[in-house]
N, C-alpha and C positions, 0 to 999 in steps of 0.2 A: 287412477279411475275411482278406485276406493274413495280417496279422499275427496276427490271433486263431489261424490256422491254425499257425502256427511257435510261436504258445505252448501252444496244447494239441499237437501233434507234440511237445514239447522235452517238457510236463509227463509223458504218456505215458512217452517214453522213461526218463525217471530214474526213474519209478516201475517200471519195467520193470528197470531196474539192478540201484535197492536190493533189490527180487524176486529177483535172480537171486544177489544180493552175500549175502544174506540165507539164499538155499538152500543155496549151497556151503557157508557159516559152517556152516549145520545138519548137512548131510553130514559137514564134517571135524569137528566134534564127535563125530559120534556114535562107538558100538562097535560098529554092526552092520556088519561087514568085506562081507560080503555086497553089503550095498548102496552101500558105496562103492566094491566093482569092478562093478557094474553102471554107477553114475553114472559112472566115469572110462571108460568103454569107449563111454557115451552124450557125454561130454564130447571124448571121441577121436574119433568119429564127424563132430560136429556143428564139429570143426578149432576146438575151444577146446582148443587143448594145454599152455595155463597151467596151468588146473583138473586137467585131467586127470593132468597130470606130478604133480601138488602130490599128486593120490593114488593114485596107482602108487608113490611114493615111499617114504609110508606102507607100504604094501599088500607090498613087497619084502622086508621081515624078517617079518611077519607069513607070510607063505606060503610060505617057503623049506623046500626040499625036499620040499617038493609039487608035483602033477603041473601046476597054475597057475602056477607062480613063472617058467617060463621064458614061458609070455605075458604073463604081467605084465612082465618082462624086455624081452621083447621090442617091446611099446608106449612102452614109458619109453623106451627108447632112442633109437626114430621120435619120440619128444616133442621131444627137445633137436634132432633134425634139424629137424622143422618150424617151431622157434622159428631156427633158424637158428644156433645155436652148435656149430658146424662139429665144433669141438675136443672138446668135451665128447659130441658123439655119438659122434663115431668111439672115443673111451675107451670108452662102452657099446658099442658093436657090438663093440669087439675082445672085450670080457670075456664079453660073449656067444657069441664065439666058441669061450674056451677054456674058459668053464661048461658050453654045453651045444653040444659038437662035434660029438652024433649027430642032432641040429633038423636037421627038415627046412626051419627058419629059417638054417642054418650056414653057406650059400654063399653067400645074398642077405644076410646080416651081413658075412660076411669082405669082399664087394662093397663094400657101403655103409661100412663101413671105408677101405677105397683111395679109394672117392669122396671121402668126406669130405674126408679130406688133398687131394685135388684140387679143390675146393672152396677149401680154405683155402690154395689158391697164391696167392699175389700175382703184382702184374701184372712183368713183366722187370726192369724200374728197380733193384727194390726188394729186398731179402735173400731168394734162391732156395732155404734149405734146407726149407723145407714143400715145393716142388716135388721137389725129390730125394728129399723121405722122401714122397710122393706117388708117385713112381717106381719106389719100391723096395715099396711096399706094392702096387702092382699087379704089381708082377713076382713080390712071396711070392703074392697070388691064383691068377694063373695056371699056378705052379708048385702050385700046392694043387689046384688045378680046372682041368685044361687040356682038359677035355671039356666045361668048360660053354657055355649059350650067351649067356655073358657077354663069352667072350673076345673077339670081334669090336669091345664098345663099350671093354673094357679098353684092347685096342690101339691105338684110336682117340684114346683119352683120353692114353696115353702118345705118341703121337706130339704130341698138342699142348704136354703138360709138356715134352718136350722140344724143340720150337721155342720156349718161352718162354728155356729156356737157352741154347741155342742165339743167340737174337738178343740176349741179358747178353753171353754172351762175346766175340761180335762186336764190341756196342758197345764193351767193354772196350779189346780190343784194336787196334780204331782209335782209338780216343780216347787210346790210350799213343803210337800212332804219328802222328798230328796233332797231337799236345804234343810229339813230338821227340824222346819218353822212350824210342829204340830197344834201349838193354839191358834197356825192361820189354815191347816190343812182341815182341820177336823168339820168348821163350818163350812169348806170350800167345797170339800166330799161333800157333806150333810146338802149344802145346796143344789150340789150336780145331781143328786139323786132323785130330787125334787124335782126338779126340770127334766131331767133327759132318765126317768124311769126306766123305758125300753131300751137305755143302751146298753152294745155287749161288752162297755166299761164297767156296768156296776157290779160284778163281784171283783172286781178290782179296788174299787171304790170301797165297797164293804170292807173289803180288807185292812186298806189303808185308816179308815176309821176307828178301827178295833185297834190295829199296832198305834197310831198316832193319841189315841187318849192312853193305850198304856205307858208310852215313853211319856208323854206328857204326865202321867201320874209319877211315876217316876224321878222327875223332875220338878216334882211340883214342891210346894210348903205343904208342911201337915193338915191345912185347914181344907185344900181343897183336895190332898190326893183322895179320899174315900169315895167322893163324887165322881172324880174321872177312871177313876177302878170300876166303880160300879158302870159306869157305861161303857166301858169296854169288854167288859163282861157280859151284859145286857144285847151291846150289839154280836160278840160272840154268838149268842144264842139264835141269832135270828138270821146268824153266818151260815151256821151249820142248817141250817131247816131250809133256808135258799139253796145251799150250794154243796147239800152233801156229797157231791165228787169234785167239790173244788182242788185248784191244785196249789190252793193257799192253804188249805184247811190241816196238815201237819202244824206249821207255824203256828195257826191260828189257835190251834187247842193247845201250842206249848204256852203262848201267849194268856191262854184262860189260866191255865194251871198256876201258874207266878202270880195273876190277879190275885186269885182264891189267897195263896200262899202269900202274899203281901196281908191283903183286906186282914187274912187270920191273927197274921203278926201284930198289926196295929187291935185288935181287939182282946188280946191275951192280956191277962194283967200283970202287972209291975211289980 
């Protein structure tokens, strides 16, 4: 009984297919435009947005510069979203933006533009420039619409792109300085510092700048150790007045101590 019921359910179903595989056929033949925006707008409805895109597609040289063409515009656009090709909607939303800028479609386009790039950020690991151009697409939004009330999930969405970068840069830069590579960590910190100020990386950061120009002094020729002593000592100082209960700050001051006591040795005479 079981089984007779999976094979009339299966037979149903494919008959039900070729029905439906059968009707769109008939629809995109036809010429009556009419009813192939009725059927793509019932197709859109019903979250078949294959069919539907397939004829809005159509349907967009046919009714240009008509007072339809920006919903038809506007559906096709939302089609490549729900199909999930991140990249290709956001191309539609922008050109929708700059087609028809006085829609009252024009704000939740330019939005769903910056989404999409945010959308299409990969996870930290991996090459961040979708997240930067994700970044900079919500910051043209909110300079375009800084009265909407979008801007609140704007913000929100940018502060996650940038803890994605934020934890790259990181990684980067500890990973130069636990490989020992302190002429690539020193500007790696010095940069993270710059960019992500508030994060609760940077007396970590600080630290690793101080130990990273003093092994790197250490390591250097005579010409240049006095210059990376000195900034290591330099940032020392500015270690302690950030972070006087850091729990780097024992190292740190043994770290100043050797500077001093290097710097002296090389100024004593011969």
């Amino acid at each position: 009984m079981k089984n007779k019921f999976h094979i009339y359910f299966s037979f149903v179903l494919i008959v039900f297919v070729l029905f439906s595989c059968g009707e769109f056929n008939k629809i995109l033949k036809s010429s009556d435009y009419e009813l192939k925006y009725t059927k793509a707008m019932e197709y859109y409805d019903k979250t078949n947005y294959t069919s539907a895109q397939t004829l809005l597609e159509e349907l967009i040289p046919v009714y240009k510069g008509t007072d339809r063409a920006e919903e038809i515009y506007y559906y096709y656009a939302y089609c490549s979203y729900y199909l999930t090709d991140y990249a290709l909607a956001g191309f539609h939303f922008r050109t929708f933006v700059r087609t028809y800028h006085s829609s009252k479609h024009a704000e939740e386009c330019a939005f769903m533009n910056a989404y999409c790039y945010y959308l299409s950020s990969p996870k930290y690991s991996l090459d961040q420039t979708d997240t930067k151009n994700a970044i900079n697409e919500m910051q043209n939004f909110l300079n375009e619409y800084p009265e909407s009330n979008r801007v609140d999930s704007c913000n929100i969405l940018v502060d996650k792109l940038r803890a994605k970068l934020e934890r790259k840069a990181y990684e980067i830069s500890k990973s130069y300085f636990l490989r020992n590579d302190w002429k690539a960590a020193t500007p790696a910190c010095e940069n993270f510092m710059k960019d992500f100020a508030e994060s609760p990386h940077t007396e970590e950061m600080r630290f690793m700048i101080i130990k990273s120009y003093y092994l790197l002094a250490k390591n250097s020729v005579e010409a240049k150790k006095a210059d990376r002593l000195e900034k290591a000592m330099v940032n020392y100082l500015k270690f302690v007045d950030l972070h006087p209960s850091s729990q780097y700050l024992a190292e740190a001051e043994i770290i100043y101590k050797d500077c001093e006591r290097l710097k002296n040795e090389r100024t004593k005479p011969k």
